[in-house]
C-alpha positions as CSV (number, residue, x, y, z in Angstrom):
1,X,18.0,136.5,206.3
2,X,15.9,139.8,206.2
3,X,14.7,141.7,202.8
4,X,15.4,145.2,202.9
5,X,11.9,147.0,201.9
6,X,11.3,150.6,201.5
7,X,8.3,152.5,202.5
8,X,7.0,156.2,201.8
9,X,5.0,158.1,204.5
10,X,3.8,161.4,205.1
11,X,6.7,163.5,206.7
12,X,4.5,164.3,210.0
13,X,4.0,160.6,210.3
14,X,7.7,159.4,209.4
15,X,8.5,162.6,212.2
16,X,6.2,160.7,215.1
17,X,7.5,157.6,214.6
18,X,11.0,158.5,214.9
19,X,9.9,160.3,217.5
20,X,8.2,156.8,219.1
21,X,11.1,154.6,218.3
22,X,13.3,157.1,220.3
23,X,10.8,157.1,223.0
24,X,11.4,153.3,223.1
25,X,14.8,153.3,222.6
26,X,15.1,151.1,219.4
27,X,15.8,152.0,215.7
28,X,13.0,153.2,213.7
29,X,13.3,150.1,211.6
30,X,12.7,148.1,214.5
31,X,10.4,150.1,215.2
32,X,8.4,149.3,212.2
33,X,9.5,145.4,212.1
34,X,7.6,145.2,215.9
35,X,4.5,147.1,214.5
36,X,4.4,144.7,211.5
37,X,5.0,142.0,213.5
38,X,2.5,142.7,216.0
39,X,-0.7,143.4,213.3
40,X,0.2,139.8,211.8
41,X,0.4,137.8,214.6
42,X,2.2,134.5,215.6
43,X,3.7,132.9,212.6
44,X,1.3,129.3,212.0
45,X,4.0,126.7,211.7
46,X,3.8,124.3,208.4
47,X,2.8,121.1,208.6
48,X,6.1,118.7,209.0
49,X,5.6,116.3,205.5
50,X,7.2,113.4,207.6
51,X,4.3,113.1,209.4
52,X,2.0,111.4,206.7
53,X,4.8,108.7,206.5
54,X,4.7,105.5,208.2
55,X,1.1,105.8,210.0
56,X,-0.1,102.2,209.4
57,X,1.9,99.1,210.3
58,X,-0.4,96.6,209.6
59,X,-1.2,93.8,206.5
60,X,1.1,93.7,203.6
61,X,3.5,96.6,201.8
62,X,1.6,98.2,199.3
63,X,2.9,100.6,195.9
64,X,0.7,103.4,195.8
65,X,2.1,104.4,192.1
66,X,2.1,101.4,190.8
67,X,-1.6,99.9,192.4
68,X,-3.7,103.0,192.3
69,X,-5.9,102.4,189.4
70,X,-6.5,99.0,191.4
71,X,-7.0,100.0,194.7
72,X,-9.4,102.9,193.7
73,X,-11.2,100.5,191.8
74,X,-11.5,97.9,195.0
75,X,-12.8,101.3,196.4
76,X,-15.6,101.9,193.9
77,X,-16.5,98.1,193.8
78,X,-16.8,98.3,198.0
79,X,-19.0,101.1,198.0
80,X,-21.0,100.0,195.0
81,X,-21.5,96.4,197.2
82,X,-22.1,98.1,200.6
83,X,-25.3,100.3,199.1
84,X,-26.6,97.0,197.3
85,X,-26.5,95.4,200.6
86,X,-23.8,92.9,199.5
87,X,-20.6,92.0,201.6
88,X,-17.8,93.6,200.0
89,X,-14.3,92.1,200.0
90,X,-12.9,94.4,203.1
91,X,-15.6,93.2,205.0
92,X,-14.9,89.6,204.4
93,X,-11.6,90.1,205.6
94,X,-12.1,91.6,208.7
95,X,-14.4,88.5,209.7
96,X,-12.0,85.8,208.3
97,X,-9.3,87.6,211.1
């Protein structure tokens, strides 16, 4: 659906541009949608939010909402092991597979 928008502009300039849209045989609004058009650029596309979804089939469901507070804590307790030069629990699973 388009928004109607209006502009002013110097009466010289609104002249040459009508003048220009003629030239190219199109409407001075499209005209002035092309020239807009053209000084932004290509349209970036948004990022689909499906795509965050269902990237990792492996090891057991998980509940984000309800184990956060647990699973950032594994998280600290990892990181806190790996710079003391301890095995941390992740670790110990990959070797046990």
């Amino acid at each position: 659906m388009n928004a109607r928008t209006q502009i002013t502009m110097d009466p010289e300039l609104q002249r040459r541009a009508h003048a220009k849209a003629a030239e190219l045989g199109i409407s001075f609004a499209e005209y002035v949608r092309r020239l807009v058009a053209n000084d932004l650029g290509a349209q970036k596309p948004k990022a689909d939010v499906s795509l965050i979804f269902n990237l990792v089939d492996e090891g057991p469901p998980t509940n984000i909402a309800r184990d956060k507070h647990r699973m950032i804590g594994e998280a600290v307790w990892d990181n806190y092991q790996r710079k003391m030069g301890r095995k941390t629990r992740s670790s110990a699973k990959v070797k046990s597979r």
